[in-house]
DOMIGU-580863 format. One line per 5 residues: number of its first residue (from 1); for each residue x, y, z of N, C-alpha, C. Coordinates in Angstrom, 3 decimals, padded with zeros to 6 digits. Each point is the difference from the previous one (the first is absolute). Layout:
// residues N
NUM = X Y Z X Y Z X Y Z  ...
***
This chain:
// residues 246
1 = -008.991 002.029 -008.746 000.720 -000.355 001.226 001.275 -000.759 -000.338  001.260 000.501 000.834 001.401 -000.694 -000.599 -000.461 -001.345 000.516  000.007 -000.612 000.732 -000.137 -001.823 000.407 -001.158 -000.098 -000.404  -000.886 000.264 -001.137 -001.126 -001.013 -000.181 000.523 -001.460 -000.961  -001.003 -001.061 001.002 -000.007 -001.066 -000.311 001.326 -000.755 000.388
6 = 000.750 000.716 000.987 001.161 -000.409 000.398 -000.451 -000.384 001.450  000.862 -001.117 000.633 -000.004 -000.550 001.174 001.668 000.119 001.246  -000.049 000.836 001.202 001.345 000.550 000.383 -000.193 -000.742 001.620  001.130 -000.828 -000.152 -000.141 -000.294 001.694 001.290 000.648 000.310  -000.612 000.384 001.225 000.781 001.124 000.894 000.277 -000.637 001.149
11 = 001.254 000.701 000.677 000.523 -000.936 001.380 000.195 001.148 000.729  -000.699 -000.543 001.542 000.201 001.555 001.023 -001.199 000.757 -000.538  -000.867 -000.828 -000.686 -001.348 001.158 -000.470 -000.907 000.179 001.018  -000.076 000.049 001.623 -000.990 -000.282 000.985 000.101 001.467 000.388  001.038 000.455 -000.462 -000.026 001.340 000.957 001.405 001.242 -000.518
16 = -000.387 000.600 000.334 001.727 001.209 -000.516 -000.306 000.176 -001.452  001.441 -000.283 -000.808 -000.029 000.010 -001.240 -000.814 -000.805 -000.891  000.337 -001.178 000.710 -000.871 -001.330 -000.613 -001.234 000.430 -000.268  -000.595 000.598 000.945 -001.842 -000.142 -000.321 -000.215 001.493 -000.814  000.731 000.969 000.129 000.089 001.510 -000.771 -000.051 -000.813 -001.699
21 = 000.698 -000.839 -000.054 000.545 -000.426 -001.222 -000.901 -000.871 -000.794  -000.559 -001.198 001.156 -001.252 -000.636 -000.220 -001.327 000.882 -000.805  -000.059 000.708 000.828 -001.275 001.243 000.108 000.077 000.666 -001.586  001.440 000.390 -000.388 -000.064 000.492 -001.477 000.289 -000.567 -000.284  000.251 -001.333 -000.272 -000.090 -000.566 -001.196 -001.234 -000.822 -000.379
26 = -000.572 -000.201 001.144 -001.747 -000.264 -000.439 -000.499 001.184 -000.774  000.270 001.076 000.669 -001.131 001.346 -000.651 001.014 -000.199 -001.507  000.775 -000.655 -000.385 000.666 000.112 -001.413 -000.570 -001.348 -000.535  -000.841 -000.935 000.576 -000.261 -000.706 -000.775 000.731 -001.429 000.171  000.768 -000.047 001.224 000.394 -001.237 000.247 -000.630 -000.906 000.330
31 = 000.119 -001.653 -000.007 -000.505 -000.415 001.512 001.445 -000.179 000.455  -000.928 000.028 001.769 001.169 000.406 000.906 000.382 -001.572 000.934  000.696 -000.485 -000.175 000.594 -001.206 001.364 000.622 000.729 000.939  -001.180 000.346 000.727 000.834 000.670 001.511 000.940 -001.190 000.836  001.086 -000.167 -000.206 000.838 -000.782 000.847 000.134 000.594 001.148
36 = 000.178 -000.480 001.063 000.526 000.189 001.489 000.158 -000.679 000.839  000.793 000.032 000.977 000.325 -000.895 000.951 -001.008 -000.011 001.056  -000.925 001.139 000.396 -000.847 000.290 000.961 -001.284 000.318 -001.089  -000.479 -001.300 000.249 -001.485 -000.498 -000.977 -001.186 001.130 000.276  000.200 000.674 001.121 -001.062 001.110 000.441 000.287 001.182 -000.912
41 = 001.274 000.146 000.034 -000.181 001.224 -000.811 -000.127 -000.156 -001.242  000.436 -001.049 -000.604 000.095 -000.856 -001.443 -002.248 000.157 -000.440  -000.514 -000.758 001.056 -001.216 000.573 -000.189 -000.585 001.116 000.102  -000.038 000.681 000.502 000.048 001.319 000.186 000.114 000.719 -001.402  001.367 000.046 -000.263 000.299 000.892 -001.679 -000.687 -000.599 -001.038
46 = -000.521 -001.119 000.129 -000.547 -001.036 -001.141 -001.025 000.660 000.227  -001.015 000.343 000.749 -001.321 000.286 000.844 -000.202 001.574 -000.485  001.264 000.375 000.025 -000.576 001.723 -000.860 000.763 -000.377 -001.259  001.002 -000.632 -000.364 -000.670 000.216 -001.555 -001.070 -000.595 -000.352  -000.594 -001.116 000.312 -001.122 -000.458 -000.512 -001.293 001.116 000.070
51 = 000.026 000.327 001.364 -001.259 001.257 000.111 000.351 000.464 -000.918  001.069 000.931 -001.278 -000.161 000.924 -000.637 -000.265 -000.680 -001.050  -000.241 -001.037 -000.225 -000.302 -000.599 -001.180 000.987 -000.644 -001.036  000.898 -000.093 001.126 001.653 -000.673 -000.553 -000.083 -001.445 000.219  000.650 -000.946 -000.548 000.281 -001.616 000.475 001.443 -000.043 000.388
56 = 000.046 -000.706 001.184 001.211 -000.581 000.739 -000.597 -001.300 001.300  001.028 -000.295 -000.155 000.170 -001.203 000.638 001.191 -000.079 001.322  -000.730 -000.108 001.316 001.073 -000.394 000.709 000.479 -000.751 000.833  001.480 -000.161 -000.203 001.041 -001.025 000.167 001.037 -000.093 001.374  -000.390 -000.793 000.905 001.267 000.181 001.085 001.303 -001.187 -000.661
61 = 000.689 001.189 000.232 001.655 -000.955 -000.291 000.845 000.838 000.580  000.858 -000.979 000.711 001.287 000.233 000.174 000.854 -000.367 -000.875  000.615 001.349 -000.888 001.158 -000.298 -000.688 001.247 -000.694 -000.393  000.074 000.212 001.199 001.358 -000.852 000.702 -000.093 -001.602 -000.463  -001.203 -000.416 -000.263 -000.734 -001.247 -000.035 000.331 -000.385 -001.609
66 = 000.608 -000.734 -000.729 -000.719 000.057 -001.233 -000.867 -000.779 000.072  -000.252 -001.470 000.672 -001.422 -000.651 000.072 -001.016 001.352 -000.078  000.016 000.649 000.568 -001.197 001.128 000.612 -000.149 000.629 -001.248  001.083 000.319 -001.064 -000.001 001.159 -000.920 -000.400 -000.708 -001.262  000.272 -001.275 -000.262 -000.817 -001.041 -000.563 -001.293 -000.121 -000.270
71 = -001.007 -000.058 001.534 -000.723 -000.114 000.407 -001.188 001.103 -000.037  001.020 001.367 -000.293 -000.744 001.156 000.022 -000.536 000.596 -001.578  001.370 -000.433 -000.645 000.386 -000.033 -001.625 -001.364 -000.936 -000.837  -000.333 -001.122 000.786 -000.569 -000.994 -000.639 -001.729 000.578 000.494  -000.129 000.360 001.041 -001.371 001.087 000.179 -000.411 000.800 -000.670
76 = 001.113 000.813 -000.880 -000.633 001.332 -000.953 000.060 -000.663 -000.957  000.469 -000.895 -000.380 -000.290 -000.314 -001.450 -001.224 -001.104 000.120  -000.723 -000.571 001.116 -000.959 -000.800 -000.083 -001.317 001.163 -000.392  000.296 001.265 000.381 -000.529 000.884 000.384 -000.212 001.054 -001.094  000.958 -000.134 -000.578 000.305 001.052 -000.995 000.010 -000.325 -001.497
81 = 000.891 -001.244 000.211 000.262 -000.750 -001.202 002.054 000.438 -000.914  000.096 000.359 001.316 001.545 000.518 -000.173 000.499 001.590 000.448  001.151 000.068 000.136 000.672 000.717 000.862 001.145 001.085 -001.332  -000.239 000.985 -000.016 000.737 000.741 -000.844 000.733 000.807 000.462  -000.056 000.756 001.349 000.816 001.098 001.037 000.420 -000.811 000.984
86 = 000.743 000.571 000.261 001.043 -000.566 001.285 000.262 001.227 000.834  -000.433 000.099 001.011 000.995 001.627 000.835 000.087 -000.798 001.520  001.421 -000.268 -000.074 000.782 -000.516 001.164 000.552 001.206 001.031  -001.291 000.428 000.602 000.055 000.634 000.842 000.244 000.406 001.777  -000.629 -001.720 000.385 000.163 -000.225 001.398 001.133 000.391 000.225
91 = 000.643 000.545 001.319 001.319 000.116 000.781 -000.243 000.518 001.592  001.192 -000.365 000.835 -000.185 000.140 001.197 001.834 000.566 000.375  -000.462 000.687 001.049 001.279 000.390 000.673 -000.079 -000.472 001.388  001.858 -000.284 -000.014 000.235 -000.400 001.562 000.985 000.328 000.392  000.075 001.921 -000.224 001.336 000.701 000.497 000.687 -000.248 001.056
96 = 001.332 000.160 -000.004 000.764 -000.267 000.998 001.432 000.698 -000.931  001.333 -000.088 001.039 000.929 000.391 -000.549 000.817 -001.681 000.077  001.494 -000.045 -000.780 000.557 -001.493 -000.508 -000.093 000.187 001.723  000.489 000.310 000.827 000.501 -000.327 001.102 -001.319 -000.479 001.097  -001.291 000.432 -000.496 -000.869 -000.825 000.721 -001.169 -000.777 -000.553
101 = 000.180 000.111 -001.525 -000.319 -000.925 -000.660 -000.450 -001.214 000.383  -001.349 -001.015 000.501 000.331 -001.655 000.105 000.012 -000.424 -001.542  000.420 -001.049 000.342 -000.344 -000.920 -000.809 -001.086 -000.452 -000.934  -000.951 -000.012 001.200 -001.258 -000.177 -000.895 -000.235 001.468 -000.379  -000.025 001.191 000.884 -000.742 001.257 -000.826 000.803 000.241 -001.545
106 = 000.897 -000.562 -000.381 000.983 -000.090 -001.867 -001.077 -001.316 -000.138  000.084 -000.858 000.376 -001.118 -001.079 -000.886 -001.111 000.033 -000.487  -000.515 000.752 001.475 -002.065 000.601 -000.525 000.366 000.598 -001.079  000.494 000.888 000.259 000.034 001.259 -001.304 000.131 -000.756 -001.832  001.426 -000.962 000.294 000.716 -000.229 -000.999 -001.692 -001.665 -000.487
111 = -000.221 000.107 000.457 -001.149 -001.258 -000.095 -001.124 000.485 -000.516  -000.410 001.406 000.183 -000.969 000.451 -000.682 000.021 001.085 -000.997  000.954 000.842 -000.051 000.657 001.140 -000.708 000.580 -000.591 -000.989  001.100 -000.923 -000.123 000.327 -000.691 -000.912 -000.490 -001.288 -000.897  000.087 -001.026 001.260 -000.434 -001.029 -000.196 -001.254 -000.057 -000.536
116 = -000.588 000.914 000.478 -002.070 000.168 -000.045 -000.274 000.284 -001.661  001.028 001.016 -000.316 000.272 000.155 -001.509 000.337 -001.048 -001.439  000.611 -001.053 000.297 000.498 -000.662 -000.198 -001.436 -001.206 -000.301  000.046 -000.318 001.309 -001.052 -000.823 000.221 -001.436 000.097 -001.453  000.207 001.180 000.639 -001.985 000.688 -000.719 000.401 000.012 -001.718
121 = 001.114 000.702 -000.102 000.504 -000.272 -001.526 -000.288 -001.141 -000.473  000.957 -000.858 000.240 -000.032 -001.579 -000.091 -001.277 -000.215 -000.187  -000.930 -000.397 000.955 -001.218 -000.090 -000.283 -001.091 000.426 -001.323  000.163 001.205 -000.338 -000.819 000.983 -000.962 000.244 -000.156 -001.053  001.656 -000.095 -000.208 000.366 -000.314 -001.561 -000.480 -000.934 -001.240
126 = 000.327 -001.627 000.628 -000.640 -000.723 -000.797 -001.129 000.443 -001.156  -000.850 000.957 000.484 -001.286 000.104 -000.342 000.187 001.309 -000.810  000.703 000.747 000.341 000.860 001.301 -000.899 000.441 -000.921 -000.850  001.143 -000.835 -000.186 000.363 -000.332 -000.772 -000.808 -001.088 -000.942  -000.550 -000.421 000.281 -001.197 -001.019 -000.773 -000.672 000.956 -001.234
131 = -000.532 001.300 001.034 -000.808 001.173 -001.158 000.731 000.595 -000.799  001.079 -000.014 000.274 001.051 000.999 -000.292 000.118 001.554 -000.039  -000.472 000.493 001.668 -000.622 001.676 000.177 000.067 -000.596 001.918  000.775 001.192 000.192 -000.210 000.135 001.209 000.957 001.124 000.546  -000.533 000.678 001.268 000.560 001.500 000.305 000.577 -000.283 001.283
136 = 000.992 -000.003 000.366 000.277 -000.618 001.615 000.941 001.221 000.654  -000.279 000.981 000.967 000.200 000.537 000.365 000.418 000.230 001.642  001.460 000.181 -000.044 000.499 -000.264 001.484 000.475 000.987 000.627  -000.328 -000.097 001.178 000.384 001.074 001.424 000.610 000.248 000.383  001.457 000.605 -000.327 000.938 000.301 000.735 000.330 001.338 000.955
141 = 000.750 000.898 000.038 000.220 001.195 000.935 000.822 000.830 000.073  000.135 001.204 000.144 000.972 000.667 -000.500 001.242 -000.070 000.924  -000.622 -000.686 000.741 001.426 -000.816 000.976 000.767 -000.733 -000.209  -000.938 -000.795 -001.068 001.333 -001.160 -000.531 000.454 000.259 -000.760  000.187 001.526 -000.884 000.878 000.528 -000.608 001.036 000.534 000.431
146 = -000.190 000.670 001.405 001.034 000.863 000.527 000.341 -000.787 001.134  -001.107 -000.524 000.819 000.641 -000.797 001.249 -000.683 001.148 001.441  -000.281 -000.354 000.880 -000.613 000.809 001.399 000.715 -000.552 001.026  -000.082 000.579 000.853 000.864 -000.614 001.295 -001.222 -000.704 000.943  000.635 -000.844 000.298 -001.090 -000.954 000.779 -000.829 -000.771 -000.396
151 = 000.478 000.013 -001.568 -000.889 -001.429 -000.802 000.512 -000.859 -000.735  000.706 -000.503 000.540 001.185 -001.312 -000.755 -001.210 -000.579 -000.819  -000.843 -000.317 000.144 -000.730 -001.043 000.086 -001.167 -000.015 -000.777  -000.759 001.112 000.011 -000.496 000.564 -000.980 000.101 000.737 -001.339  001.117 001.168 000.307 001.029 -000.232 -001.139 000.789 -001.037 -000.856
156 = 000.410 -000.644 000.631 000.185 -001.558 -000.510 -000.603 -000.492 -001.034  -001.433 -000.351 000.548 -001.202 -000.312 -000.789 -000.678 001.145 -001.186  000.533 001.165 000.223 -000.997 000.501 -001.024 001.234 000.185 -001.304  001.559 000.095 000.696 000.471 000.229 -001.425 000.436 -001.252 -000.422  -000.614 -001.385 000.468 -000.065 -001.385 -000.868 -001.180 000.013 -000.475
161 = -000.812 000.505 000.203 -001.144 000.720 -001.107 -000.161 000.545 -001.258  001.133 000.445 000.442 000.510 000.684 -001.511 000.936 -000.761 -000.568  000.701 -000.680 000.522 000.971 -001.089 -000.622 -001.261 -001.162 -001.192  -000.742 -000.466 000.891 -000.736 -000.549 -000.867 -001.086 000.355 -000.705  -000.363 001.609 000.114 -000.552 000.377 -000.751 000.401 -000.185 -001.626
166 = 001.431 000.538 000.093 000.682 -000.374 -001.300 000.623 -001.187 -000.612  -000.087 -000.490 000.761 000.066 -001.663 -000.299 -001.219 -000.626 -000.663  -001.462 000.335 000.394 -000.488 -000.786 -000.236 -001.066 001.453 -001.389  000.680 001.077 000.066 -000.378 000.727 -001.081 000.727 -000.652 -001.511  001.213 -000.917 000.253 000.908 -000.434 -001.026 -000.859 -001.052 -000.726
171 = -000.307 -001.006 001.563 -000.191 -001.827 -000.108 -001.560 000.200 -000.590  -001.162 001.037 000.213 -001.153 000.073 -000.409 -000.014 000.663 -001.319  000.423 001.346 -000.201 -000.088 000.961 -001.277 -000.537 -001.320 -001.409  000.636 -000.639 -000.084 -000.257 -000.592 -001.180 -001.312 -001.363 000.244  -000.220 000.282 001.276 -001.429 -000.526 -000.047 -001.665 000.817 000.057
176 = 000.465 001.326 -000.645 -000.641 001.258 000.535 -000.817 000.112 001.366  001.209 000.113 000.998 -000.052 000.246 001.166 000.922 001.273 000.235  -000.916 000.429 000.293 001.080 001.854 000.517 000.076 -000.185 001.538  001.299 000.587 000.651 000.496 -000.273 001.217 000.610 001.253 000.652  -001.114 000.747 000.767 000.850 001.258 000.407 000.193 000.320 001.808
181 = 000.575 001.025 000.255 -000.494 000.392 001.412 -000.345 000.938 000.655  -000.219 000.176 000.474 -000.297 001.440 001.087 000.692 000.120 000.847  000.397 001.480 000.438 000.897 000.102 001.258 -000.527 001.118 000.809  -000.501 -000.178 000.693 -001.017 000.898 001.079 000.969 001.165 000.565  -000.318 000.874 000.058 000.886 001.298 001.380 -000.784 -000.779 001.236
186 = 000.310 001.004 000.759 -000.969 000.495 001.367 -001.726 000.174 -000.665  -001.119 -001.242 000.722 -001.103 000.374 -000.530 -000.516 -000.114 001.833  -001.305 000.335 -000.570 -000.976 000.124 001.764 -000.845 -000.505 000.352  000.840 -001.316 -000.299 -000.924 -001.471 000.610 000.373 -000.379 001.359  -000.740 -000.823 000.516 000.183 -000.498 001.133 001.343 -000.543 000.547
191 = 000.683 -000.448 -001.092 001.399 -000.682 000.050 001.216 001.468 000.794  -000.283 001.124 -000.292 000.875 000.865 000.574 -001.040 000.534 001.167  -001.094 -000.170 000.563 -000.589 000.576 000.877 000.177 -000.117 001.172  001.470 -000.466 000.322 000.271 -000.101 000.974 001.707 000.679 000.051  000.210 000.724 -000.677 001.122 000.507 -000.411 000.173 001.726 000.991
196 = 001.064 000.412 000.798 -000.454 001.678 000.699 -000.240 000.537 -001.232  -000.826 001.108 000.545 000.051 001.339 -000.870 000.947 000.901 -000.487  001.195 -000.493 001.073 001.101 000.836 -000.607 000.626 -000.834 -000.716  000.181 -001.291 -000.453 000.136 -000.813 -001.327 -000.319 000.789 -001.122  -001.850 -000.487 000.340 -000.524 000.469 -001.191 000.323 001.846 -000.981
201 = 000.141 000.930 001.097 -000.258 000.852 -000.543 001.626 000.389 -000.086  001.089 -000.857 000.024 001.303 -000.275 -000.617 -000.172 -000.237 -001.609  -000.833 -001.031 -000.189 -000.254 -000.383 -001.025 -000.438 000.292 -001.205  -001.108 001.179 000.340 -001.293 000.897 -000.571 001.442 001.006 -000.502  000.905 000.546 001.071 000.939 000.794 -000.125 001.326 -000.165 -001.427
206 = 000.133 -001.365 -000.430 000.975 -000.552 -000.792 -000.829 -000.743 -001.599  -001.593 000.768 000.250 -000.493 -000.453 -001.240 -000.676 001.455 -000.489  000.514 -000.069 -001.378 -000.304 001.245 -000.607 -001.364 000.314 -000.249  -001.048 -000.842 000.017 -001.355 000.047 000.210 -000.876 000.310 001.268  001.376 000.252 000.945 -000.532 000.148 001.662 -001.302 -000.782 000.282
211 = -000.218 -001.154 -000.013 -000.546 -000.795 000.365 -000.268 -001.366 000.249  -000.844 -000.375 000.548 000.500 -001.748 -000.068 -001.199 -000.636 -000.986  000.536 -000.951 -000.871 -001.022 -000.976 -000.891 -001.424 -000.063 000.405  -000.727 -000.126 -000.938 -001.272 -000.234 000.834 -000.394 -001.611 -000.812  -000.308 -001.007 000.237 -000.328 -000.901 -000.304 -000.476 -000.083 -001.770
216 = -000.958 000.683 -000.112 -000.094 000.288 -001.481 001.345 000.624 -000.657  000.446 000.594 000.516 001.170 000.471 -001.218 001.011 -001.689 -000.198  -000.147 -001.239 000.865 000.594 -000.869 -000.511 -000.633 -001.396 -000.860  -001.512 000.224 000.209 -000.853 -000.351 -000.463 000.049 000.233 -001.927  -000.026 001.201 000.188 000.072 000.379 -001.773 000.654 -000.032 -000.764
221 = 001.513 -000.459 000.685 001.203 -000.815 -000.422 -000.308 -001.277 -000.481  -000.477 -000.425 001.181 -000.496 -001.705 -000.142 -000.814 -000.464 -001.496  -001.043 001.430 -000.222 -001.027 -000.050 -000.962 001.130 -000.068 -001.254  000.514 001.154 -000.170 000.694 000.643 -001.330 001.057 -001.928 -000.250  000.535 -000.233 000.642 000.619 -001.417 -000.144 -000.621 -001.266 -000.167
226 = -001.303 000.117 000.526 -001.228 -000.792 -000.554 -000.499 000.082 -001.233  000.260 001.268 -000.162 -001.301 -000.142 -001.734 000.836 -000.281 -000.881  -000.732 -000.313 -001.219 000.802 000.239 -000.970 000.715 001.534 -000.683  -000.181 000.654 001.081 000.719 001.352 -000.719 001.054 -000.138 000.108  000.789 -000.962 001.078 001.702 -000.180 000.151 000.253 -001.238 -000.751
231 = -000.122 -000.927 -001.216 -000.300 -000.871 -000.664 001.593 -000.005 -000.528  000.683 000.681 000.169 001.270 000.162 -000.613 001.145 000.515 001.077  -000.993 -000.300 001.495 001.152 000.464 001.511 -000.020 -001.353 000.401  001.511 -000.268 000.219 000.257 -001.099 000.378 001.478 -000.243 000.854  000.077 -000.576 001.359 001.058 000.149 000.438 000.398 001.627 000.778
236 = -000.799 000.951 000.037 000.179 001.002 000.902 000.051 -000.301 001.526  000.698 001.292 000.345 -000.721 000.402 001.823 -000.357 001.682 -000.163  -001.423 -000.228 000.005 -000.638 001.262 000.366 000.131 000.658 001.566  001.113 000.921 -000.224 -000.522 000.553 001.218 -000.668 001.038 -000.029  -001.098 000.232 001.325 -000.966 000.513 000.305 -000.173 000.960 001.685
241 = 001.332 000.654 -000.443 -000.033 000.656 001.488 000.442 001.082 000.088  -000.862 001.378 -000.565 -000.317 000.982 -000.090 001.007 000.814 -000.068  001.463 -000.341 -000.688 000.856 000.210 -001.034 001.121 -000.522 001.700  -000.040 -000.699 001.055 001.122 000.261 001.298 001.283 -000.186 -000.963  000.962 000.479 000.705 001.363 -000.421 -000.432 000.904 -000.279 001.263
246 = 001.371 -000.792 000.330 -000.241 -000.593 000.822 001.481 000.423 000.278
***
């Protein structure tokens, strides 16, 4: 199993990607820190990996929080005995265009998309860096490469994702800490399930795979940047969206 004897806390693991991701990397041998902001579902994913005979532990935090991410950080390792994966996954959208944009809907976003990243990093490292081994893997989008209309805000946040992805692929590397990211297409989680159909099948239309992500295809990203098979990837953005071009 690629994660045996390895320990991966995950953010946004209650549900969508998060818990797809949770789910294999137990069956690989992880234990799992289901993080989430909504403790029900956080139990819940803990509750079937454990039925399969997996260990995880779960954690309500709000990201946004570093008290909270502290707090959550200092649970798996009471638990575990230390923290070796990182997949900074949580995110939220609060579309709008600049012109009706509030205020707060750029703050939520930028408070947990960014900030939430930041936060949870901060937190995890110490303990990466103490062992000197740790895999920290971040969430960005293929939006914040190119940019979407109607997401100042989220875009924003995911391509400062990538800003400090490589920043902190520089400031860690020589503490053997590898620092990469992911950049999602169109996947078929709940987060677009509220999107028309004639969006979507715009979309399906401008990706050469004619289709939309399915949760596992970003999941096995997550894995391949977890194990040690990428031991020498450092500072990427994986994108993962069924070749779109934009």
């Amino acid at each position: 199993m690629r994660l045996q004897n390895k320990t991966a806390l995950i953010t946004g693991a209650g549900q969508g990607i998060g818990r797809t991701t949770a789910l294999l990397f137990a069956r690989e041998g992880a234990n799992v820190i289901v993080a989430d902001i909504n403790e029900g579902h956080a139990q819940a994913a803990a509750a079937e990996i454990t039925a399969a005979g997996g260990k995880a532990l779960a954690v309500k935090v709000n990201v946004a929080s570093l008290h909270e991410c502290e707090a959550a950080v200092a649970a798996g390792i009471a638990a575990f005995g230390g923290i070796q994966i990182l997949v900074n996954n949580a995110g939220i959208t609060r579309d709008a265009t600049l012109a009706k944009m509030t205020e707060e809907q750029f703050d939520q976003v930028i408070s947990v998309n960014l900030k939430g990243v930041f936060n949870m990093t901060k937190a995890v490292t110490p303990g990466m860096v103490e062992k000197g081994y740790g895999k920290i893997v971040n969430t960005s989008s293929v939006v914040g490469i190119y940019g979407n209309f109607g997401q100042t805000n989220y875009v924003a946040t995911k391509s400062g994702v990538i800003g400090m992805t490589k920043v902190w692929a520089r400031e860690f590397g020589r503490k053997g800490i590898t620092v990469n990211a992911v950049a999602p297409g169109f996947i078929a989680t709940d987060m677009i399930s509220t999107v028309p159909e004639k969006v979507i099948s715009g979309i399906k239309e401008r990706t050469p795979l004619q289709r939309l992500g399915d949760p596992i295809d970003i999941a096995h990203a997550y894995l391949f940047l977890s194990s040690d098979e990428s031991a020498f990837v450092s500072g990427i953005v994986l994108s993962v969206d069924g070749g779109m071009t934009w």
